[in-house]
RODO-947104 format. One line per 2 residues: number of its first residue (from 1); their letters; for each residue x, y, z of C-alpha. Coordinates in Angstrom, 2 decimals, padded with zeros to 5 digits. Layout:
<atoms>
NUM) a) X Y Z | ...
</atoms>
This chain:
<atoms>
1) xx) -032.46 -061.26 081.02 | -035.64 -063.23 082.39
3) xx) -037.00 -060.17 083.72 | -037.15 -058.47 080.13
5) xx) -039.67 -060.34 077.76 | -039.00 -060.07 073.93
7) xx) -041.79 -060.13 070.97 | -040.43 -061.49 067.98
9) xx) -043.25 -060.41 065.13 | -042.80 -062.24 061.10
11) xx) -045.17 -063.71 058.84 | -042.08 -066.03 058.05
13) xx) -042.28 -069.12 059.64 | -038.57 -070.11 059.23
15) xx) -037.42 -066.72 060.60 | -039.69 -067.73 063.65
17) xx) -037.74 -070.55 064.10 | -034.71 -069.21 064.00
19) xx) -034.68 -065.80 066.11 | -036.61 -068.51 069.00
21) xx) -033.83 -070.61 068.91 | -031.29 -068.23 068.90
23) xx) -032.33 -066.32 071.38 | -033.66 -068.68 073.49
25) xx) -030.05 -070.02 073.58 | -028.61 -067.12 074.68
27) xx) -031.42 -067.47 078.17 | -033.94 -064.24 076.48
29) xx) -037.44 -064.69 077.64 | -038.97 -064.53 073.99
31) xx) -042.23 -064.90 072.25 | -042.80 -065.44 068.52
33) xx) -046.08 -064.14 066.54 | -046.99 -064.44 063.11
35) xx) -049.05 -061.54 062.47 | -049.19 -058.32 063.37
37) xx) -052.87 -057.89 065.23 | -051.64 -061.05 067.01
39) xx) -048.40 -059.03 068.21 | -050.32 -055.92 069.32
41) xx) -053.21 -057.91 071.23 | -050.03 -059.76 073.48
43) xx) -049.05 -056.36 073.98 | -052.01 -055.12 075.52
45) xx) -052.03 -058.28 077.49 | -048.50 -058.76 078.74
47) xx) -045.83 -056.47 080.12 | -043.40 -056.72 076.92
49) xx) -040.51 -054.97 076.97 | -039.16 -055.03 073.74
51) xx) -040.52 -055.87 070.21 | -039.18 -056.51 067.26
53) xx) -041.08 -056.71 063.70 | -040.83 -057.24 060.17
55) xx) -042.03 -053.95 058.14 | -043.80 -056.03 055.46
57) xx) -046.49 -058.43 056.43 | -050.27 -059.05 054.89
59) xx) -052.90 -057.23 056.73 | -051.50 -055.15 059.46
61) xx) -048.33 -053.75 058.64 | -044.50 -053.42 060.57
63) xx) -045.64 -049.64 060.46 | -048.89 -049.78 061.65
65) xx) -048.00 -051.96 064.17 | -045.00 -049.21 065.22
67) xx) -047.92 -046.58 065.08 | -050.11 -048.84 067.13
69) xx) -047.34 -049.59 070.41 | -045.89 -046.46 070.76
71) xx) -049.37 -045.01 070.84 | -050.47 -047.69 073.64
73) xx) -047.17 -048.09 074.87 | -044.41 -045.45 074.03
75) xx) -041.53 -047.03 076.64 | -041.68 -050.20 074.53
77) xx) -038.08 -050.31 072.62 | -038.92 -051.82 068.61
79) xx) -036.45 -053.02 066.41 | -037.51 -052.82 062.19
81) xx) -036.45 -056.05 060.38 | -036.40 -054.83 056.75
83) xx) -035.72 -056.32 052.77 | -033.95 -054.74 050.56
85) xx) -035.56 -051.90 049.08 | -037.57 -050.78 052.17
87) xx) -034.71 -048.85 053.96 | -036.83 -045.71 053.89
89) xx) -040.02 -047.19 055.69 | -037.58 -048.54 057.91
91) xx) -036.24 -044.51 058.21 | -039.68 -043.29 059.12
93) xx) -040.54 -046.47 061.66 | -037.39 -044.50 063.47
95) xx) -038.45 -041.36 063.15 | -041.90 -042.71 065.13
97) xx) -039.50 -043.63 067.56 | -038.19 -047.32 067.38
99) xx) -034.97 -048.28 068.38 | -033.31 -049.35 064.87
101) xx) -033.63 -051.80 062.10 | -031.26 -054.48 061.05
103) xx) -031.50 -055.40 057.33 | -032.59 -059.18 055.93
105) xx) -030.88 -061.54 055.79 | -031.48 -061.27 059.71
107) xx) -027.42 -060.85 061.53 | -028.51 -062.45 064.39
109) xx) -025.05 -061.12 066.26 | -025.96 -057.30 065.37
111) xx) -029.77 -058.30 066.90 | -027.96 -059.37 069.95
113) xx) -026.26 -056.38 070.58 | -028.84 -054.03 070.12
115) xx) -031.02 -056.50 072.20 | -028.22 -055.98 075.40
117) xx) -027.91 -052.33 074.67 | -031.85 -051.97 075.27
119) xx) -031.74 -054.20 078.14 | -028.73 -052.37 079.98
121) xx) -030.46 -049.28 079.18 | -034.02 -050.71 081.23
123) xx) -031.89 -051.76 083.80 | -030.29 -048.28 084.38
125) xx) -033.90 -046.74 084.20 | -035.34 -049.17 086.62
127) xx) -032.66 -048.62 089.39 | -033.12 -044.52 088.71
129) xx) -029.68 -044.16 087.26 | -030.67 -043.04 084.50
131) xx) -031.15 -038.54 085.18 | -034.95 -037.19 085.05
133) xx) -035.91 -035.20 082.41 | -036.73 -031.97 083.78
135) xx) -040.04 -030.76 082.20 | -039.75 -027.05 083.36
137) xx) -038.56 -024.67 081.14 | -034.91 -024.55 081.21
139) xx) -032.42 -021.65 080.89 | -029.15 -024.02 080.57
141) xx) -028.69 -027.68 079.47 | -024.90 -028.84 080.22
143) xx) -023.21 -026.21 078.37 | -025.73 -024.77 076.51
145) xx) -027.26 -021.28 077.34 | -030.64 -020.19 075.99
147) xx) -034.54 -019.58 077.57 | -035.87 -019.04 073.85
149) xx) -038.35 -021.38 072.57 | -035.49 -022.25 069.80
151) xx) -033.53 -023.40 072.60 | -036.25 -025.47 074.35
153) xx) -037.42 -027.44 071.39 | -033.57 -028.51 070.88
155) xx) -033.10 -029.35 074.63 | -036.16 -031.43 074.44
157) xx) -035.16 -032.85 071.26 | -031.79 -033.65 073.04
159) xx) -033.65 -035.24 075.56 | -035.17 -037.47 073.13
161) xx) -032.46 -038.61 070.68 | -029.97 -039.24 073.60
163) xx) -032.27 -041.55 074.80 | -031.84 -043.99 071.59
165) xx) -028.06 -044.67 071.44 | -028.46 -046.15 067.85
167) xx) -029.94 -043.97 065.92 | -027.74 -041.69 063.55
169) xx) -028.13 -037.90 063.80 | -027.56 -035.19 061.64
171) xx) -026.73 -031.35 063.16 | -026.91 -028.83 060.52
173) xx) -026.08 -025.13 061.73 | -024.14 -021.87 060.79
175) xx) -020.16 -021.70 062.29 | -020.25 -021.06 065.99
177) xx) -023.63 -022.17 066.62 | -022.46 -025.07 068.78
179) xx) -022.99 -028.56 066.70 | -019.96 -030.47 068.52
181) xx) -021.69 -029.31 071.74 | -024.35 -030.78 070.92
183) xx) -023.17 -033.92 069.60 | -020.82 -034.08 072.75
185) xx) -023.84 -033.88 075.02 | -025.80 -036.13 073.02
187) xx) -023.11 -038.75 073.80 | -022.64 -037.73 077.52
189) xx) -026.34 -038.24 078.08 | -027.01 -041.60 075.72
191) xx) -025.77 -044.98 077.57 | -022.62 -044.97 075.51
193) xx) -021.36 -042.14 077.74 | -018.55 -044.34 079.63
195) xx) -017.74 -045.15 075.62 | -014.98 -042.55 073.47
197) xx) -016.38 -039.96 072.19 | -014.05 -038.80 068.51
199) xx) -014.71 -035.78 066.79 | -013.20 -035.55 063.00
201) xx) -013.00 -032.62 060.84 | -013.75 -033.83 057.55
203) xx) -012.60 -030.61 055.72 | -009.51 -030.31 057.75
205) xx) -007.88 -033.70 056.61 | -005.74 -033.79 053.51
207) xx) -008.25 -035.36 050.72 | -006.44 -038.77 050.03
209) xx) -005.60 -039.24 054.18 | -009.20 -039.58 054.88
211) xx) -010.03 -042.75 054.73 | -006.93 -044.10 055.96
213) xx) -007.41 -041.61 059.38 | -011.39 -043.55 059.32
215) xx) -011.29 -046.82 058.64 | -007.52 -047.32 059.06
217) xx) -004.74 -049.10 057.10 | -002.36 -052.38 056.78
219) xx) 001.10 -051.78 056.68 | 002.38 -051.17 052.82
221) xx) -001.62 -050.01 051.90 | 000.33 -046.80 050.37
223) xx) 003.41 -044.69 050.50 | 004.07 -044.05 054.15
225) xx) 002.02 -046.75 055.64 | 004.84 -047.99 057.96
227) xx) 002.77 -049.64 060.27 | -001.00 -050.96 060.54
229) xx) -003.03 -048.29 062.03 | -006.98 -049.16 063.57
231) xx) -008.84 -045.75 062.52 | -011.04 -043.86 063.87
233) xx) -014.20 -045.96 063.55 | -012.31 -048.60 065.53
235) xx) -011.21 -046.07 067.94 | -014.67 -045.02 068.83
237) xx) -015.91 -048.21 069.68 | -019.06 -048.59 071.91
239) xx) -019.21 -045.17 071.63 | -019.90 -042.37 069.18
241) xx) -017.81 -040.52 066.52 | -019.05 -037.27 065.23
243) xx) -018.05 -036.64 061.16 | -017.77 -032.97 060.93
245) xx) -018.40 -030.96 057.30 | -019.46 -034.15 056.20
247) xx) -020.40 -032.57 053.30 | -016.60 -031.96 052.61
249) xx) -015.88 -035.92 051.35 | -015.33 -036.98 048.35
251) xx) -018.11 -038.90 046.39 | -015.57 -042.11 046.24
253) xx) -015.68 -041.78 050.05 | -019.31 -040.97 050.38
255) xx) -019.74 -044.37 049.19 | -017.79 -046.40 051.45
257) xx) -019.37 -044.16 054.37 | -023.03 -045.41 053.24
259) xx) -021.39 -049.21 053.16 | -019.97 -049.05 057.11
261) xx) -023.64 -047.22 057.95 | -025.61 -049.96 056.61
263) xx) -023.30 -053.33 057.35 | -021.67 -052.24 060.30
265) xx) -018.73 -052.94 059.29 | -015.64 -051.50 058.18
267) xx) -012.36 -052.82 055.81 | -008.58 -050.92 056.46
269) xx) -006.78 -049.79 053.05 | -004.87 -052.37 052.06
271) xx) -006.91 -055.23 053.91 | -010.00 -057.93 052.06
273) xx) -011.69 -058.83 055.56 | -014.03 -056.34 057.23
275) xx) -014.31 -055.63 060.79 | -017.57 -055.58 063.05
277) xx) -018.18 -052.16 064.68 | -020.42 -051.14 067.16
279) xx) -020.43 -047.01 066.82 | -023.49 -044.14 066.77
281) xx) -022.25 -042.01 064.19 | -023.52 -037.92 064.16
283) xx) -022.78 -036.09 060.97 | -022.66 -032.31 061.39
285) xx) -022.20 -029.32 058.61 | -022.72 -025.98 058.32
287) xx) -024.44 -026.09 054.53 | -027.39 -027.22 053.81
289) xx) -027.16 -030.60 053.28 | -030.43 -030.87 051.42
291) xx) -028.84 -028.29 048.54 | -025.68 -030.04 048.88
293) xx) -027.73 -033.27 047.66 | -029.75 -031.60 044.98
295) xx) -026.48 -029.65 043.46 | -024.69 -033.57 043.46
297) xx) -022.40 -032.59 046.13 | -023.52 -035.10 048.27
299) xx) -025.10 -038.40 047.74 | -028.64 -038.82 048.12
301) xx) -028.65 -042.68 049.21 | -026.03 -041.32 052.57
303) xx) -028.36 -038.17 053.00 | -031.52 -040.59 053.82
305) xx) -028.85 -043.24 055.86 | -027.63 -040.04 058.18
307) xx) -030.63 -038.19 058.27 | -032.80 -040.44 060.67
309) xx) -033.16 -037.49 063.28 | -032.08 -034.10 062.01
311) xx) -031.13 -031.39 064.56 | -031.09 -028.17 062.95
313) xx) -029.39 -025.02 065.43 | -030.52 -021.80 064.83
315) xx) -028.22 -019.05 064.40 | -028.07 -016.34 068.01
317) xx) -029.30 -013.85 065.26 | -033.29 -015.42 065.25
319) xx) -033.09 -016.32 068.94 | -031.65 -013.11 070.70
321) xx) -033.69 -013.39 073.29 | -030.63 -015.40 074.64
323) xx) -027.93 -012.74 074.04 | -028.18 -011.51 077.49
325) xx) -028.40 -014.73 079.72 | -025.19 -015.70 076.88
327) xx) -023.07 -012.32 078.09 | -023.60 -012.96 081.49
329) xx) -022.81 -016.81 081.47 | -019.72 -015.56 079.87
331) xx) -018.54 -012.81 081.96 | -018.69 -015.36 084.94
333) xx) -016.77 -017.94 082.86 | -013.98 -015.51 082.49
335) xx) -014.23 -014.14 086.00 | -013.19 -017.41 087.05
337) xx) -010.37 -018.22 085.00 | -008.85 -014.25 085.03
339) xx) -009.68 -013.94 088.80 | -011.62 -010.54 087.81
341) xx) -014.65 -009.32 089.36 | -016.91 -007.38 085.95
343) xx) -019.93 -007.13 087.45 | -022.10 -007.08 084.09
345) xx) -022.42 -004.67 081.03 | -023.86 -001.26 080.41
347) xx) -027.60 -000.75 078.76 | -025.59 000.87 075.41
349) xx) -023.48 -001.70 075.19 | -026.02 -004.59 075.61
351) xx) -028.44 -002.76 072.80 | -025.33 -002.50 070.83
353) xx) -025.40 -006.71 071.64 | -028.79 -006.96 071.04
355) xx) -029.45 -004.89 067.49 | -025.50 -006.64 066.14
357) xx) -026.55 -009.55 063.50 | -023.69 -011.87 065.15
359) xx) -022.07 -013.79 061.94 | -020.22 -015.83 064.08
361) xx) -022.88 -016.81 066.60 | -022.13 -017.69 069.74
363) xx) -018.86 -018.51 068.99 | -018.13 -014.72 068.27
365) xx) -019.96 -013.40 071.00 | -017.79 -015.67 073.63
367) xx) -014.66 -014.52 071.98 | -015.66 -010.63 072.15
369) xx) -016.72 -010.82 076.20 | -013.34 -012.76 076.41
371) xx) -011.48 -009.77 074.63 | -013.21 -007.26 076.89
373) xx) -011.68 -009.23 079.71 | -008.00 -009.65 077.95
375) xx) -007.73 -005.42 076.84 | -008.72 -004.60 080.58
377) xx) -012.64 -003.94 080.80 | -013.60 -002.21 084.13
379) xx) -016.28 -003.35 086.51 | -018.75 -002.96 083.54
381) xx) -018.31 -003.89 079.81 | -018.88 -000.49 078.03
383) xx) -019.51 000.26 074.50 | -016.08 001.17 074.34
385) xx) -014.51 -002.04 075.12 | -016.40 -004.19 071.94
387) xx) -014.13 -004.71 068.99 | -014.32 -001.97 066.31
389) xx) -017.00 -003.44 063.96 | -018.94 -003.91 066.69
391) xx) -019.63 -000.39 067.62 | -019.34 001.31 063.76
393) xx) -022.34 -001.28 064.09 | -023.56 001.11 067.47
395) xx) -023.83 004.14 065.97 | -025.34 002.96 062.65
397) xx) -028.21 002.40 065.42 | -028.04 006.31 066.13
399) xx) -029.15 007.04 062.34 | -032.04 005.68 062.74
401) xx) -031.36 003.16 059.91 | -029.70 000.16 061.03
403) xx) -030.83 -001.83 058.47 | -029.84 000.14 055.23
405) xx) -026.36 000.93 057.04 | -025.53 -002.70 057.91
407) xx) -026.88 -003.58 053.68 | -024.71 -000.77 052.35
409) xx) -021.96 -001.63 054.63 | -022.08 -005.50 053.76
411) xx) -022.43 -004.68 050.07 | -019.40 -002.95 049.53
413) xx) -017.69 -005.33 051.82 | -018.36 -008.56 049.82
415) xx) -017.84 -006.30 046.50 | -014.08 -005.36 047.66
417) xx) -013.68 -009.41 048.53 | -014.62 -010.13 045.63
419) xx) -012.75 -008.09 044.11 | -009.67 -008.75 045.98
421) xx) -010.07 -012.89 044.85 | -010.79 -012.29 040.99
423) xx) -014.60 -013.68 041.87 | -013.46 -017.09 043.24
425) xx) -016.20 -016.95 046.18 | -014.37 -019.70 048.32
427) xx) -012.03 -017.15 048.79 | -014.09 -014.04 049.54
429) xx) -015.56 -015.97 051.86 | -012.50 -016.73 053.81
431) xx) -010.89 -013.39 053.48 | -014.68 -012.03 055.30
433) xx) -014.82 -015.06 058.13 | -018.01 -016.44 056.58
435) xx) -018.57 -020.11 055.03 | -019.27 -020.10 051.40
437) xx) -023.33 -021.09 051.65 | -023.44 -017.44 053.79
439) xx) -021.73 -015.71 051.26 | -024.11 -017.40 048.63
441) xx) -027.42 -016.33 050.55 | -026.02 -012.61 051.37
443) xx) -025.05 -012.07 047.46 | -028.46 -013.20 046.60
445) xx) -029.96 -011.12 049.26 | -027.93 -007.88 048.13
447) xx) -028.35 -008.89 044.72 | -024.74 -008.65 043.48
</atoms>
């Protein structure tokens, strides 16, 4: 720990004191400063590897000092000290690219922690563990597939957020985009990677399970608490859990989510003490989280905890571009597990591909190369191997009018579901395979 020297930056003489003590104690090579100026001239001056500042001090500022390093210095790690009221500042210091912030009063055991993490990280970067980022353009990360500048900025932004194993992250996307992909690769690439990775499905647990299957329970908590039970959080320790249609919790819930984000700590049902965690938490959904906080779905205070980097996935639809290099990663994914040889696809049935406005994204267009495979494609995928919709889609194409047929045709789709459900939308959108925020945007669109 000699090798790495800490800056420890407060106008707070006390709090001086006490973070040289401490980690002095514990054998860190650390310097205290009482102003910022002072902190960033020892920067220019001494090979410091990791700094961490108050946000509010007289004349040069936490922020402007953040501004000032990673503009002179971008491989120094910071860590944001922060009051109470500041939590936002402390938001956009991490968004410049610090590490993360720990609230006052100062938990000089959570400082510790993030002070190893940083270390261990350095250590793995100085003995080239840690992989290269490849600057060339790339046409697959892990298991994504894409060329299109969409694709790029999210590899890149990959890249960046995997490097800070702290920092929460919200993936917002349409179904079958690939958000736990992403989240899953996020954690295979950040330092907790030897750590669990758990997924949850928000919107597939029963409503008053929930929090029991998060933060866990004592025994006798409720009716059918048998035995005491850890929960998830607990589960995913050192490593990273991924909350799923976050936006499907309950407000009651919402709240205790925003308590474990900000104290690190969580309490099981049934239980008074509270347990230390050490967890990156990604939050993914497929609606727009910013409506979902305007309409009061969602609670703005969690929005601005989760939101400190927001990866947002485009649907294949705006990036098609990448519908070829997708069909052809997939037909050799399914030539290896059927033990076929399909050589590739014909030119009508890849501008079929091409001009289709894939609803289901990726996810879809996997499943119908997979169904070419399981009804008994030849050596080539023809047109006549896609699913029905698929080509009634095709020869729309021959009219001349793609556009009005596919409006007409959706029109009178979402009509008859309507129909069919007496108006309750969350059902016409599950009887047409779409989530409810779709079916909201295409009724607009249509104007029905």
């Amino acid at each position: 720990m000699k090798d790495f020297e800490i800056l420890f930056v407060d106008d707070q003489k006390e709090i001086l004191f006490l973070a040289d003590e401490y980690l002095s104690h514990y054998g860190y090579k650390v310097t205290v400063v009482d102003s910022g100026l002072n902190a960033f001239e020892l920067v220019k001056k001494r090979d410091i590897d990791i700094v961490i500042t108050d946000l509010r001090m007289p004349g040069f500022s936490g922020i402007e000092l953040v501004k000032a390093i990673k503009k002179y210095r971008s491989e120094i790690e910071i860590i944001i000290i922060t009051g109470y009221g500041t939590i936002e500042s402390a938001i956009e210091a991490l968004k410049l690219g610090c590490y993360d912030y720990i609230q006052k009063p100062i938990q000089f055991e959570r400082l510790k922690i993030l002070i190893d993490r940083i270390i261990k990280k350095k250590q793995l970067q100085k003995k080239n563990i840690l992989p290269r980022r490849r600057l060339k353009e790339r046409t697959q990360y892990d298991e994504l597939i894409g060329a299109s500048p969409k694709m790029q900025e999210l590899y890149n932004l990959i890249d960046k957020v995997s490097s800070n194993s702290s920092a929460t992250v919200v993936i917002q996307g349409e179904s079958g985009t690939g958000k736990e992909l992403v989240a899953r690769i996020i954690h295979k690439k950040s330092d907790r990677a030897d750590k669990p990775f758990i997924s949850v499905n928000c919107g597939a647990i029963v409503e008053g399970l929930l929090e029991s299957e998060l933060f866990g329970h004592v025994n006798g908590a409720f009716t059918g608490a048998i035995r005491n039970r850890s929960g998830l959080f607990k589960a995913a320790e050192g490593g990273t859990i991924l909350l799923d249609e976050i936006t499907e919790t309950i407000p009651s819930l919402q709240v205790k989510l925003l308590r474990v984000l900000q104290e690190r700590k969580v309490r099981h049902v049934g239980d008074t003490r509270e347990l230390d965690i050490d967890v990156r938490v990604i939050a993914a959904s497929n609606r727009d989280l910013n409506e979902a906080m305007k309409s009061g779905a969602f609670r703005k205070d969690l929005f601005y905890r989760l939101n400190v980097v927001s990866i947002n996935i485009s649907p294949l639809r705006e990036r098609k571009e990448d519908i070829s290099l997708l069909v052809n990663h997939f037909i050799d994914k399914f030539n290896n597990t059927n033990k076929k040889k399909i050589v590739g696809i014909s030119p009508e049935a890849m501008d079929i591909m091409l001009n289709y406005h894939w609803p289901g994204n990726v996810r879809q267009l996997e499943n119908i190369v997979e169904r070419a495979f399981a009804l008994g494609a030849d050596e080539v995928i023809e047109a006549g191997d896609l699913p029905s919709e698929i080509k009634r889609f095709g020869e729309t194409l021959k009219t001349g009018k793609p556009e009005y047929a596919l409006r007409k045709n959706e029109t009178i789709l979402i009509k008859k579901a309507l129909d069919k459900t007496s108006g309750n939308k969350a059902s016409a959108a599950d009887l047409l395979g779409i989530n409810i925020t779709t079916l909201y945007r295409k009724m607009k669109k249509y104007e029905i």
